[in-house]
N, C-alpha and C positions, 0 to 999 in steps of 0.2 A: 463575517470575516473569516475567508479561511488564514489557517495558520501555517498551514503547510500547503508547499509549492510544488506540482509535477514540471521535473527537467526532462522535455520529451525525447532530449538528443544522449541524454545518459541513461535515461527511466528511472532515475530516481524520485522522492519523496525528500524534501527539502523542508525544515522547521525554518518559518522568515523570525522567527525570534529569537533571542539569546536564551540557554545556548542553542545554538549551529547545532541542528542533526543530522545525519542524511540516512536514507532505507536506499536500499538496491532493488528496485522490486524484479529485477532478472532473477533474484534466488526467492520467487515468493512464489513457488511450483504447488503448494500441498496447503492444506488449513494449518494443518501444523506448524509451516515457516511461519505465515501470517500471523497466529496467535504468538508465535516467542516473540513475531517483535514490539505486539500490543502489550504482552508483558513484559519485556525488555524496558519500553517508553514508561508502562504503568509502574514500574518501580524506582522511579527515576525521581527522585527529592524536589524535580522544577516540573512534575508533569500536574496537570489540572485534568477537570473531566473536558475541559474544553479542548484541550491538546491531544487527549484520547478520541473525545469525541470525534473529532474532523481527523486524525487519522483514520479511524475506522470510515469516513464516509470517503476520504478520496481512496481508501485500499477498496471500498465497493466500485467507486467512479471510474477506477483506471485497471481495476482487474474483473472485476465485475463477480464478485463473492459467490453468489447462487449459482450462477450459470458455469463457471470454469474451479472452484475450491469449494466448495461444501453444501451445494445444492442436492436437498431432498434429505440432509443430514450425514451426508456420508462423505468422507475424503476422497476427493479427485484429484489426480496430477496433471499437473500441464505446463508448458512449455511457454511461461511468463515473455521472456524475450521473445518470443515468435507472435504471442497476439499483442504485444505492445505495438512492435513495427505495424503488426495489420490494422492498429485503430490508429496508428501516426498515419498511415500510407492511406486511407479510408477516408480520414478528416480534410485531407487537402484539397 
């Protein structure tokens, strides 16, 4: 069961459970953003590994972790909004 929801028309990361969270993944440019908000979510008194875990797998499934943020270990930048539209525009 995922827990969290991609909004493709806003790009965000939507928690279906109480509470209501939402990520913006347009500002998810660098490993850096990505990890504040794994740690953001993991400091959070209602988070599970379940709740981390599937964020971590849809911030792989809709950004694609290796290939565009920290593939081969090292910090990449990129331009989040620009490949979301190209995997909305891609899937149609």
């Amino acid at each position: 069961m995922n827990l969290w929801e991609y909004d493709k028309g806003l790009h965000t990361l939507n928690l279906k459970i109480n509470p209501f969270y939402e990520i913006d993944l347009d500002g998810c440019n660098s490993s850096a953003e990505v990890l504040d908000w794994i740690a953001q979510i993991a400091n959070k008194n209602w988070a599970t590994s379940e709740i981390i875990g599937d964020l971590v797998f849809m911030f792989n499934k809709h950004l694609s972790l290796q290939e565009n943020i920290c593939g081969w270990g090292k910090d990449h930048f990129f331009n989040a909004d620009e490949w979301l539209e190209k995997q909305c525009n891609s899937r149609i």
